[in-house]
N, C-alpha and C positions, 0 to 999 in steps of 0.2 A: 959895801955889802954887794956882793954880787949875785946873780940869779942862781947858782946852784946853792948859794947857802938858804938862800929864801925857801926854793925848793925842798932841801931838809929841811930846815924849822914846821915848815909846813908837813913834812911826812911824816916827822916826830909829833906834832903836834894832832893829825889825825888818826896816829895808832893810838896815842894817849886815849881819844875820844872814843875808838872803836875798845879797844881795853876795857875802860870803864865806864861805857855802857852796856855791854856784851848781856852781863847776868842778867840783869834787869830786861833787857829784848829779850833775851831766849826764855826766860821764865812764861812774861807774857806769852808768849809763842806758844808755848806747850801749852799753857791754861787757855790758852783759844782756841788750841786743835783738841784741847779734853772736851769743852764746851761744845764746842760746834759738833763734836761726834754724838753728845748727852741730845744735843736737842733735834739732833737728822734720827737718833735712834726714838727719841720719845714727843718727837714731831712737834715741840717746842719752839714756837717762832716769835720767842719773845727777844726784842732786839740789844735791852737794856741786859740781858742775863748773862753779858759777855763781859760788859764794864764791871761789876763789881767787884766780882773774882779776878779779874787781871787786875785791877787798880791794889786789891788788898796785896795781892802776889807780889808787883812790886815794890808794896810799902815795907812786906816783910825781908823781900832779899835787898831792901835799902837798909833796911835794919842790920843785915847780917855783913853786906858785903861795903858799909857805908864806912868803915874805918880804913880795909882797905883801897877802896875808891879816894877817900880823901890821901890818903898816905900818899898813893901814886901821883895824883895832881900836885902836890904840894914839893915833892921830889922832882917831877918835871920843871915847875917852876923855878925851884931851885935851882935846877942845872942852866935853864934859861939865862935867869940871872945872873951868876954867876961868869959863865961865858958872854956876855952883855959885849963885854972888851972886846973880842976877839972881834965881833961883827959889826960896829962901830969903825 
């Protein structure tokens, strides 16, 4: 196994990560910059009023996007395996 295979497993293996995480950060994201604008506009400094809504936010696009999340992991690994030999 030589250093640039390492190097790709590892770059395939970090887009994988960045892929299927993506929704789930950016959702939070947006539901903390609604939040944070809700409470600079109605001078709400309450600290807890950021977690709820983002935790629900990304329970719901785990909901949504949790089939295709597992799909792609699971294809990754497959192709891992698979190619086992080659890198061996």
């Amino acid at each position: 196994m030589t250093i640039d295979t390492v190097v790709t497993i590892a770059q395939a293996t970090l887009l994988v990560i960045i892929k299927c995480s993506a929704p789930m950060l950016l959702s939070s994201l947006i539901v903390g910059l609604i939040v944070s604008v809700f409470q600079t506009v109605t001078s709400i400094q309450e600290q807890t009023l950021t977690f709820v809504p983002k935790i629900l936010t990304v329970f719901v696009v785990l909901m949504v996007f949790g089939n295709w999340i597992l799909t792609t992991i699971i294809e990754y690994i497959n192709n891992l395996w698979s190619s086992i030999s080659q890198y061996v």
